[in-house]
C-alpha positions as CSV (number, residue, x, y, z in Angstrom):
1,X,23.1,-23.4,-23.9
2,X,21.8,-22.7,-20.1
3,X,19.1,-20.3,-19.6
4,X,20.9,-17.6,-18.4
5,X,23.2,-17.7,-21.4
6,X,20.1,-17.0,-23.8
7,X,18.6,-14.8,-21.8
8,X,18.3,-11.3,-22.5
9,X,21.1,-9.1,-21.3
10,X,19.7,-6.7,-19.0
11,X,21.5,-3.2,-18.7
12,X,18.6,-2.5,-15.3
13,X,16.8,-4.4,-12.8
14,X,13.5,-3.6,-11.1
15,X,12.6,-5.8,-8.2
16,X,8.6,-4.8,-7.6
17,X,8.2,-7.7,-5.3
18,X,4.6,-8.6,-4.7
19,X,3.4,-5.2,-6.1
20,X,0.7,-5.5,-8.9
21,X,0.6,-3.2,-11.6
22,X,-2.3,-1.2,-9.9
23,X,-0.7,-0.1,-6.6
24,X,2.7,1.7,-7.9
25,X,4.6,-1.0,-9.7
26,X,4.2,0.4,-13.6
27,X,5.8,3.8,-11.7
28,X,8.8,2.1,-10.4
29,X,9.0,0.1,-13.7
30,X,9.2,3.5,-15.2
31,X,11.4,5.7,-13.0
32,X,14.1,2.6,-13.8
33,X,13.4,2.9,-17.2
34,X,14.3,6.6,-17.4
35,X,18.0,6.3,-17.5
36,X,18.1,3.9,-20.3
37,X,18.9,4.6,-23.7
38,X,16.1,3.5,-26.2
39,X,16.7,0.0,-27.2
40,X,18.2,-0.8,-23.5
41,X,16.4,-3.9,-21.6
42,X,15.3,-3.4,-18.1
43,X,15.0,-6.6,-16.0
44,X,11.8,-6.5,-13.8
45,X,11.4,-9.0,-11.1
46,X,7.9,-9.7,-9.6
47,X,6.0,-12.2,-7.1
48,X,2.5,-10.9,-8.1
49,X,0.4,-13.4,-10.3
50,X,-1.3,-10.4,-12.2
51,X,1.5,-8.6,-13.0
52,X,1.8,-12.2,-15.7
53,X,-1.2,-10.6,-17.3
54,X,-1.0,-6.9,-16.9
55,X,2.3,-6.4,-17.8
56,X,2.4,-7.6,-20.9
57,X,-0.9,-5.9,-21.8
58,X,1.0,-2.6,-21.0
59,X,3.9,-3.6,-22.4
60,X,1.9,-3.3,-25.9
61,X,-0.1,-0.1,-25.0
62,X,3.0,2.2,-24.8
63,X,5.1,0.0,-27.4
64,X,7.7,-1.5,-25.6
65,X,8.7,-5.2,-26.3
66,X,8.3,-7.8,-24.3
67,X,11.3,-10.1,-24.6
68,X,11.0,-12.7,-22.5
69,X,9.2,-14.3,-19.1
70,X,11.3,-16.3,-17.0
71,X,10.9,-18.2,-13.8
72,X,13.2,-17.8,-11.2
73,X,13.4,-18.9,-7.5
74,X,10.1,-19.5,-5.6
75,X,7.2,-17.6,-6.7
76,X,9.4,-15.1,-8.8
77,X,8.8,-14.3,-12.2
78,X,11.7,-12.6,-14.1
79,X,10.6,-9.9,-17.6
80,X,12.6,-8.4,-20.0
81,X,11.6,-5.5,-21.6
82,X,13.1,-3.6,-24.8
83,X,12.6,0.3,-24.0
84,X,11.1,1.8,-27.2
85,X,12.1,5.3,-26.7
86,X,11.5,8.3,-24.1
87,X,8.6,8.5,-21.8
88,X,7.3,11.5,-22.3
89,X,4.3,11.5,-20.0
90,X,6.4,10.3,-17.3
91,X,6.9,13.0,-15.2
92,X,3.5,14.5,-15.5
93,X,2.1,11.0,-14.1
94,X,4.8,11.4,-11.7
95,X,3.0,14.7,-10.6
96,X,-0.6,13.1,-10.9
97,X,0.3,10.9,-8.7
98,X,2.2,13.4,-5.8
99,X,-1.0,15.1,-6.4
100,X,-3.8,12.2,-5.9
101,X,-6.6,12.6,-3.9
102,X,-8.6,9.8,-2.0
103,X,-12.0,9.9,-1.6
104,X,-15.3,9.0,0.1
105,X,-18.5,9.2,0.8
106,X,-20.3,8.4,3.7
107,X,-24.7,8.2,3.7
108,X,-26.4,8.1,7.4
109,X,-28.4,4.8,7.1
110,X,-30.2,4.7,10.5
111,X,-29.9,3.6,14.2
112,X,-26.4,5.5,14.6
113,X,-25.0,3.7,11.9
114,X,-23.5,4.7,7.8
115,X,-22.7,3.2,4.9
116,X,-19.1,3.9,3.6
117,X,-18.6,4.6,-0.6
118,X,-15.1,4.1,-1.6
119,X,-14.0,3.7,-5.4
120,X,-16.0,0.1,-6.4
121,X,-16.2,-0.5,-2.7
122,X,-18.7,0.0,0.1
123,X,-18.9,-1.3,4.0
124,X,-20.9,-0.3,7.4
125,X,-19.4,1.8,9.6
126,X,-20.8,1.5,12.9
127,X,-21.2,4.4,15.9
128,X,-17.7,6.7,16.4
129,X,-16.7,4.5,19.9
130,X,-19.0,2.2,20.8
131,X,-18.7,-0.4,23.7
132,X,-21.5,-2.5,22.6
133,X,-19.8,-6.0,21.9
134,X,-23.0,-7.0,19.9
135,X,-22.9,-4.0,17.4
136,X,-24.1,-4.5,13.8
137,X,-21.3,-2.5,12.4
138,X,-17.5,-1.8,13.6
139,X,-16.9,1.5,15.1
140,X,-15.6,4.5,13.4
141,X,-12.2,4.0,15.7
142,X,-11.9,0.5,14.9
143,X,-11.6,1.1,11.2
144,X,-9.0,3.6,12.2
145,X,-7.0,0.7,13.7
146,X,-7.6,-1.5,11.0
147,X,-6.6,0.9,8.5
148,X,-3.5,1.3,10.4
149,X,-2.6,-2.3,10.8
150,X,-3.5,-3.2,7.5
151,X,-1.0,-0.4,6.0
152,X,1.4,-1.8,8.1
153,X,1.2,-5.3,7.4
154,X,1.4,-4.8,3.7
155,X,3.9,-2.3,3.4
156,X,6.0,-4.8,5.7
157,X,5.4,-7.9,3.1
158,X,5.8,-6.0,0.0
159,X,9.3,-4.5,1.0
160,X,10.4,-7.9,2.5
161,X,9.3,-9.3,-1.2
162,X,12.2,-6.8,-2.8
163,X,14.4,-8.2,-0.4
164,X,13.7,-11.7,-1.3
165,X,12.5,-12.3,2.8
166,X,9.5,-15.1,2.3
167,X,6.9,-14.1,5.3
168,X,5.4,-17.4,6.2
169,X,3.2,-15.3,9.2
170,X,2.6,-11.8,10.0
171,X,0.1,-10.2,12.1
172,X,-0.8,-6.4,13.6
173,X,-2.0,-6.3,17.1
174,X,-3.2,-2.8,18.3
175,X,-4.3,-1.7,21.2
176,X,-6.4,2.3,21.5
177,X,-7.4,4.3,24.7
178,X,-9.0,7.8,24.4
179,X,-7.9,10.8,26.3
180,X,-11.6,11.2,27.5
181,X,-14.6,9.7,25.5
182,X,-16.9,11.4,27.8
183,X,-16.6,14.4,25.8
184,X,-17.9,13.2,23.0
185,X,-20.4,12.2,25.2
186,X,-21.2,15.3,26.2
187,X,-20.8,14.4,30.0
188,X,-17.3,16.4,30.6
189,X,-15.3,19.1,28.8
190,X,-11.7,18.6,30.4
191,X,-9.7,16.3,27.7
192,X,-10.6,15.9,24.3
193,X,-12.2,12.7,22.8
194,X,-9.4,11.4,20.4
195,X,-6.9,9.0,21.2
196,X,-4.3,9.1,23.6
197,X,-2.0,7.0,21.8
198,X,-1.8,3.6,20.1
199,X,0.5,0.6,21.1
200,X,0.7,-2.7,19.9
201,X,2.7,-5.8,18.5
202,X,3.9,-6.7,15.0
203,X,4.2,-10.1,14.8
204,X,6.4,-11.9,12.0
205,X,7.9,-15.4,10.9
206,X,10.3,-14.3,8.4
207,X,13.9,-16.5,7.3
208,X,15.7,-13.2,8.1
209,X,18.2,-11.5,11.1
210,X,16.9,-9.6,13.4
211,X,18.6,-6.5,12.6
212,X,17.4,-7.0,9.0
213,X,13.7,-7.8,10.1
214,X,13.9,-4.3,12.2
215,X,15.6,-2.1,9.4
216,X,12.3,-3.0,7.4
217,X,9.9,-2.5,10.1
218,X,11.7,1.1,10.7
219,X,11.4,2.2,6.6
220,X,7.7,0.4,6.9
221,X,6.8,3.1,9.7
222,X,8.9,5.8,8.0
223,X,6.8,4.9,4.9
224,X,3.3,4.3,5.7
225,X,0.6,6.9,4.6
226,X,-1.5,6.1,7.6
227,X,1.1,6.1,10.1
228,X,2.7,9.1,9.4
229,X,-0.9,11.0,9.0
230,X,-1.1,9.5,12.4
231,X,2.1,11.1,13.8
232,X,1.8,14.2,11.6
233,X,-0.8,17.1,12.2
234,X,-3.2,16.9,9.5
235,X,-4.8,20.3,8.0
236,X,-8.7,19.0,8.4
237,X,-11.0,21.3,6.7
238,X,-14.6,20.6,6.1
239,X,-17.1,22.7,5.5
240,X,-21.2,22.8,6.6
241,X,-23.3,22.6,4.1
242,X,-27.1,22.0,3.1
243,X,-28.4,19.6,1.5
């Protein structure tokens, strides 16, 4: 009997791509689950090492069964999954999530410079725009760009992972003027001291068409948090107060 013969029959199939369980995937496992009767198997496709582990683990925390792990081509690991019955806390997580905030906290350390607290994470942030080549610390605007180009680069690989696109090389180059940074300075008033605009290159090495490779890198754009906070006026409100 060949393998696909005695594998499960799959009435779905979820292609998360390199996704780990952490980032989103267990939501789109979900929202494919939703239309299936109890007792239905949903096919889940993944690239992500983890997902091996954390799957399964999750598989027994809300009851489903766990039918079968299969290779398939490349790095691709192919799960079956028996759906026990209805998610009833589905939609609410859906909600939790529409509704998540991100936060952060940010200490003055000394000689112009911080120290950045985010989640289990923490990192120097250096002066808002400095020139100094020899600074301890990057600058508040270049963490801007990297957070940029780093949303960009992997919301380019993991939707080139559903499309079964192996990226062999991809880089972000950005480039950053301000309209005037003298005013931050305090030397002039005319202009204001944020950025004038961003340009840049996205470099990729994909075995993919052109028009394919573009149609991505237009829903990555379309798709990106910090892009489109970027392109989007942002309602910034915070507030003085004492410590």
């Amino acid at each position: 009997m060949d393998l696909e013969a005695r594998l499960p029959s799959a009435d779905a199939v979820c292609d998360g791509g390199e996704l780990d369980c952490g980032s989103g995937l267990l939501l789109i496992i979900r929202n494919a689950m939703q239309p299936l009767m109890p007792g239905g198997v949903l096919e889940v496709r993944s690239k992500e090492v983890s997902v091996k582990e954390d799957l399964p683990a999750w598989c027994r925390l809300v009851g489903h069964t766990l039918l079968a792990i299969e290779p398939a081509e490349g790095r691709m690991l192919r799960y079956f999954i028996r759906k026990k019955g209805a998610d009833e806390t589905f939609h609410g997580d859906l909600e939790q999530a529409r509704s998540f905030a991100w936060t952060v906290r940010v200490r003055s350390t000394e000689e112009m410079r911080s120290q950045a607290f985010v989640r289990n994470h923490s990192f120097p942030v250096g002066q808002p725009a400095s020139f100094d080549t020899l600074d301890l610390a990057p600058s508040a605007v270049e963490y801007l760009l990297a957070a940029l180009g780093g949303c960009l680069a992997a919301g380019f690989r993991w939707r080139a992972s559903r499309r079964g696109i192996d990226v062999r090389n991809l880089e972000v180059s950005l480039r950053a003027q301000a309209d005037n940074i003298l005013v931050f300075l305090g030397i002039e008033d005319k202009g204001h001291p944020g950025l004038r605009g961003i340009e840049g290159s996205f470099y990729v090495e994909a075995e993919a068409d052109d028009d394919v490779l573009h149609a991505l890198w237009e829903e990555t754009l379309l798709r990106s948090p910090v892009t489109q906070s970027l392109v989007r006026q942002v309602q910034l409100t915070i507030s003085l107060k004492r410590a």
